[in-house]
N, C-alpha and C positions, 0 to 999 in steps of 0.2 A: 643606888645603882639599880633597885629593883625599877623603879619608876621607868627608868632609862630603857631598859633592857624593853620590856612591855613596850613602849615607842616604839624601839630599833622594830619591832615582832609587826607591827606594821608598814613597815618602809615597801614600800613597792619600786625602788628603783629600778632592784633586777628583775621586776615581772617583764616587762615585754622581752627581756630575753629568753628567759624560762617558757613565758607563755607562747611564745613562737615556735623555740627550738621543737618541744615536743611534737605538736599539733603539725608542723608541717615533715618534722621525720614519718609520722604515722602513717602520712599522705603520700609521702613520694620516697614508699619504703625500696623504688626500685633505684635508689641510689646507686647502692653499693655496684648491681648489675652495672648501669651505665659505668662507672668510676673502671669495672674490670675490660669493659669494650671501646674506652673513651681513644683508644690508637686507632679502634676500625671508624669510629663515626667523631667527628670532632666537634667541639662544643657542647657535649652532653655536662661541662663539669657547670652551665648554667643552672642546674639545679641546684647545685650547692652555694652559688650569687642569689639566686632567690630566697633562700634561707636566711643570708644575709641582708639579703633587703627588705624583705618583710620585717627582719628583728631593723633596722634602722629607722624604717618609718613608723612602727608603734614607739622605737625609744624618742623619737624626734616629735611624733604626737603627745608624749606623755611629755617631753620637755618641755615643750610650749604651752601646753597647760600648765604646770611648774611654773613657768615663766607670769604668763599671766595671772593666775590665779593666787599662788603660793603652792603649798607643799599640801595642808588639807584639801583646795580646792582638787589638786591633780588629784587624789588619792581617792576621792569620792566623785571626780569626772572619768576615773581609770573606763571603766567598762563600756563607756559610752564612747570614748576619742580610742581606746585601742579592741577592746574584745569585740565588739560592735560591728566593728569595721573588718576585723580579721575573721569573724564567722563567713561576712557576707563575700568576702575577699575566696574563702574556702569554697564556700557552697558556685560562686558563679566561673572562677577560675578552674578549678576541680572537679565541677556539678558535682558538688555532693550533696546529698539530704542534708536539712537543720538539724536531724538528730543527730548527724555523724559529727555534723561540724561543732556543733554545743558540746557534744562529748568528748572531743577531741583537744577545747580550748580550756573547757573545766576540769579535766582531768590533768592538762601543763599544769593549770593552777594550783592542783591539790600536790603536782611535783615539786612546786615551789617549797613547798616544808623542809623539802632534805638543805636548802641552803638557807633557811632560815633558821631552823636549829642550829648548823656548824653554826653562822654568823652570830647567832644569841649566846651560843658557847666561847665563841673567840672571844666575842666582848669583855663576856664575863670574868675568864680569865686576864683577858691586857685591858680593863677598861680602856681599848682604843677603836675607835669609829674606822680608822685603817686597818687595822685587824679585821675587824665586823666583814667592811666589805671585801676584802681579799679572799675571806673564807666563803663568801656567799660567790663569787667571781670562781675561783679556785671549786667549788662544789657545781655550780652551775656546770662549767666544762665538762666535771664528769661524767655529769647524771648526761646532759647530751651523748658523750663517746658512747655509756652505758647504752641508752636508749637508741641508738644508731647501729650497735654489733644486734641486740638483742629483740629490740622490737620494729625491725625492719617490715615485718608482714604483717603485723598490725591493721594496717588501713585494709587491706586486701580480705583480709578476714572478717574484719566488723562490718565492709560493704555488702558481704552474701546475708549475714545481720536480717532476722526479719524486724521492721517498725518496735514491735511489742518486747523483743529481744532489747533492742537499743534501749528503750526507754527505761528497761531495768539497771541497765548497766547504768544509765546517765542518772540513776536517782542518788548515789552517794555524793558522785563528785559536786553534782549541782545543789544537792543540799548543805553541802560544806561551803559551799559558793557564797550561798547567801546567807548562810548562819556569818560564813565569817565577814561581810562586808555589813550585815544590818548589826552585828555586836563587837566590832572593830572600828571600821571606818566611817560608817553613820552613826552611830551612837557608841558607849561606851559600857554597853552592858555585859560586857564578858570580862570585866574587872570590876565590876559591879560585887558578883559576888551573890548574884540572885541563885534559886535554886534550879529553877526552870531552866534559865540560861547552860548552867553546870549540863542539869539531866536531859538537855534536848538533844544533843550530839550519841549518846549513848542510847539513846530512843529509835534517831534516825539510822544508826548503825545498826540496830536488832530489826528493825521493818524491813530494811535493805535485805539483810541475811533469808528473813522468810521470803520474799517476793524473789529473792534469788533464787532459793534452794527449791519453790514451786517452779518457776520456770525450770531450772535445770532438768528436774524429774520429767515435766511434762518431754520437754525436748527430748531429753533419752530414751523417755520411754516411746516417742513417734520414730528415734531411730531406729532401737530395737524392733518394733513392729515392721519397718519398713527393711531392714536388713535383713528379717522373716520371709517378710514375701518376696524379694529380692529372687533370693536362694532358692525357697518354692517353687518361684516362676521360674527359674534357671531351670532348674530342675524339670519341669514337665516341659520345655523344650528341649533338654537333652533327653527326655524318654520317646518325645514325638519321633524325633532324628532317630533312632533307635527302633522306634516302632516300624518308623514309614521306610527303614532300610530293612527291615526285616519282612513285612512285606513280599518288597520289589524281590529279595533271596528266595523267599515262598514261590512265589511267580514264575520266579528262575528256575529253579528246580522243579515245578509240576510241567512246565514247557518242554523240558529236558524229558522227561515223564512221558507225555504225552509223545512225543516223537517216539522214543523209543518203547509204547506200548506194546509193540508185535513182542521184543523181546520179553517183556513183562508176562503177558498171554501166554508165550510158550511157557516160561518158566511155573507159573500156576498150571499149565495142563499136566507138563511134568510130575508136579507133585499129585496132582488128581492119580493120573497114572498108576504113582507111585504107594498110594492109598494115605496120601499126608493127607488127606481132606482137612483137617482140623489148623494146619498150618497154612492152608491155600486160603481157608476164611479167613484165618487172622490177618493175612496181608491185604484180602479186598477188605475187610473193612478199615484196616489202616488206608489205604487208598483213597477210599468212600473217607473219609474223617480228612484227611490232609485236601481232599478236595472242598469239601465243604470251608473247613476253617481260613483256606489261602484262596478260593474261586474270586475274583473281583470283578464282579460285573460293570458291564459298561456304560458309562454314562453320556459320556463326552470321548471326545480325543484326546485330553489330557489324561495323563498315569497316576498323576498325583489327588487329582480330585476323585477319580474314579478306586483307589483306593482309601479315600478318607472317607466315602461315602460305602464304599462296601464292609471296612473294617466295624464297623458298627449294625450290620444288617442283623447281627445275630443278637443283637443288646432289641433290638426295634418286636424282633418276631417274641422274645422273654419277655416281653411285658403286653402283647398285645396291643402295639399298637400302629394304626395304622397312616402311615407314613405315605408320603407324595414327593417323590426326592425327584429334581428335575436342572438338570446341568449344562449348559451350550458353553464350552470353553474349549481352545484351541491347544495344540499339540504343544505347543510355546508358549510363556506367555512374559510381564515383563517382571514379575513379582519372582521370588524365592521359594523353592518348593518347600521349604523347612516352614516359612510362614505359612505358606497357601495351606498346607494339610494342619497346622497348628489352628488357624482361623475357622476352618471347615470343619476340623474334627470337632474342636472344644464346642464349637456353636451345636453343633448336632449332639452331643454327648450330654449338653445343659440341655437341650430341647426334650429328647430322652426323659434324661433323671425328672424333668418338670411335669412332663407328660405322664410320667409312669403314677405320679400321685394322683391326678385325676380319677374317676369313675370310670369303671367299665365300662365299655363304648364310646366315652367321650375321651377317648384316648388320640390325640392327632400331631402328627407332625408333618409340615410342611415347609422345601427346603427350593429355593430355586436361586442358582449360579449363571449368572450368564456374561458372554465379556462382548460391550459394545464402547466403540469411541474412545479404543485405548484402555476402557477400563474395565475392571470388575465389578458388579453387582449384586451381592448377596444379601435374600431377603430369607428372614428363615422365622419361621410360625410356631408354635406349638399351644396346646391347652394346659391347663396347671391344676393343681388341687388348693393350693392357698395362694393368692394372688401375691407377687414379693414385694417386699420393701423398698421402695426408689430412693435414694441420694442421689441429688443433682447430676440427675440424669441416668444414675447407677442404680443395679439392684444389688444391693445388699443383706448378705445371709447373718444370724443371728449365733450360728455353728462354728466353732472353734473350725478350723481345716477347710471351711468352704469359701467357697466366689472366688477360685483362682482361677475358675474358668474364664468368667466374662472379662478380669485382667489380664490374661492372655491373650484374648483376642483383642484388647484396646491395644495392648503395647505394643504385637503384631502388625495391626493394621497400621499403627503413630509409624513402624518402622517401614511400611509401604506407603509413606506419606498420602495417606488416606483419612479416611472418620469414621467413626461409627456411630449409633443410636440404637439404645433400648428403652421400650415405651411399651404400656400395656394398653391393647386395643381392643374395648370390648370384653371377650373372655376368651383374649389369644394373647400370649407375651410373644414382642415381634424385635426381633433385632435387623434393622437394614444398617450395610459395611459398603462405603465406596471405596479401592483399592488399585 
């Protein structure tokens, strides 16, 4: 009976059912969808006929092999009259990648076990060949129902899949592929009884686990970092929006201020008067300080530039250096002021912090904004002390917490469907933004 059993373990009758059902549930996980709308759009339940026809014409390919060949011939023409043909059936009906579609056909195949054991079990107990297959029929059904509630999203999620991703994934199933057809079905070395044969499966099962558990980490740890700067970045534009309303309130109220000066005057003469001298200064220099810290001078006609470029005048004059800030922008414009002042500010703030490292007197910044032909053009200069580090195209810092500047203003500018460029020119790092 052992002899027997070891046969039945390779009978492929029920693979083209097996190996269809899975691979094409993976693929047209949006079944169940359709099936729940099928009263608003009619004919959608043709996806569940191509399930079925795909499993009829590999059963009806692998009969005809059967037919002519015998039962080894199909067994060892299997991959070539059905898996062959149902990759490329995947990939041109579907467009899917070969990875997708090899991973999708060898992984049914590696499904195939759960009714090959019930059926080597049924046997075993009814020595009957009707048993056998009833149990693998009867298990097939399931493992489909199963994989139809449960891995309905499957395809959708392995397509966002990078290449190097897949290829991890597709190394168990495809080595089980071909272990079991070159020591099954081409040869007979997996009852042979060799050592190799025994320890190769348990080999390729420990490689898989490392080359998995290395991807993994790497992946998590590029979400982690990106879910970092994410938050970061979120973050300093919700302090820009913060900034640049605080501001515009500053403004608001020194105008209010200003208008009603006469009243202000009297009230300091008052206390002169009154011999507060000491309280009359504290308020002109509160005055003098609220003027200084909120004054924004003017550049242009817009509000928003000309406060991204004054909130910074006092970081320019603390470091010594000497700046060329130059702006032609209109009272409107077609961008978002929360961008415009996040692009302006951060570019001039890195220009700043780059500048400030340079040498005395070779301290410069140069900033010029101007809007023609619909658009914005920002070309902004400065000098540095250590020339920085380019990635394709980027400069990159070496410091834990830095470079969220210059990703601020790329994400910016991406969300005013624009471009930007950072290049070092000589001995000036130049950033030009079209916007």
């Amino acid at each position: 009976m052992n002899t027997t059993i070891a046969t039945r373990r390779n009978d492929s009758s029920m693979s083209p059912i097996l190996t269809t059902i899975p691979i094409e549930n993976v693929n047209l996980g949006d079944y169940s969808r359709a099936k729940r709308s099928a009263r608003h759009r009619p004919g959608v339940f043709g996806i569940r006929w191509k399930l079925v026809g795909v499993g009829a014409v590999t059963g009806c390919a692998f009969g005809l092999a059967n037919a002519v060949g015998g039962e080894l011939f199909a067994r060892q023409a299997y991959p070539l009259v059905v898996h062959l043909p149902l990759v490329v059936y995947l990939c041109v009906r579907y467009r899917l990648s070969p990875l997708l579609a090899i991973l999708g056909v060898t992984s049914a195949y590696l499904s195939c076990q759960f009714s090959n054991w019930m059926g080597i079990a049924a046997f075993a107990a009814t020595d009957s060949q009707i048993a056998y297959y009833a149990a693998r029929i009867i298990t097939t059904l399931g493992v489909f129902a199963i994989l139809l509630h449960w891995a309905r999203d499957i395809g959708p999620r392995l397509a966002a899949k990078s290449p190097t991703e897949l290829e991890i994934l597709l190394i168990l199933p495809l080595v089980y592929y071909i272990f079991d057809y070159a020591t099954n079905v081409y040869t007979t070395l997996f009852h042979s009884g060799s050592v190799v044969t025994v320890e190769f499966l348990a080999f390729a099962l420990c490689a898989f686990y490392l080359m998995f558990l290395a991807v993994y980490l790497r992946e998590y740890e590029a979400k982690e970092i990106a879910e970092r700067e994410r938050w970061m970045l979120a973050t300093r534009d919700s302090a820009a929006i913060k900034e640049l309303e605080a501001w515009r309130q500053s403004g608001r109220e020194l105008s209010v201020l200003r208008h009603d000066m006469r009243h202000y005057l009297r009230g300091l003469a008052a206390l002169i008067e009154e011999g507060h001298t000491d309280e009359a200064l504290e308020r002109i220099d509160a005055l003098c300080e609220t003027n200084d810290r909120t004054a924004v001078r003017r550049y242009c006609a817009n509000e928003t530039v000309n406060i991204a470029l004054s909130s910074l005048s006092a970081d320019i004059n603390a470091h010594g250096i000497t700046a060329d800030l130059h702006a032609a922008v209109p009272e409107t414009v077609h961008v978002g002021d929360v961008d415009l002042f996040s692009v302006v500010s951060n570019a001039l703030d890195n220009a700043i912090a780059a500048a400030s490292a340079a040498p005395e007197g070779k301290r410069f910044v140069d900033l010029d904004l101007r809007y023609e032909d619909g658009q914005l053009l920002l070309l902004v200069s400065n000098t540095f002390g250590r020339a920085p580090h380019m990635v394709d195209g980027m400069p990159v810092t070496q410091h834990t917490g830095h470079g969220f500047g210059t990703k601020s203003i790329m994400l910016a500018v991406e969300r005013m469907n624009g471009n930007c460029q950072f290049r070092i020119n000589g001995d000036r790092f130049e950033l030009r933004a079209v916007m």
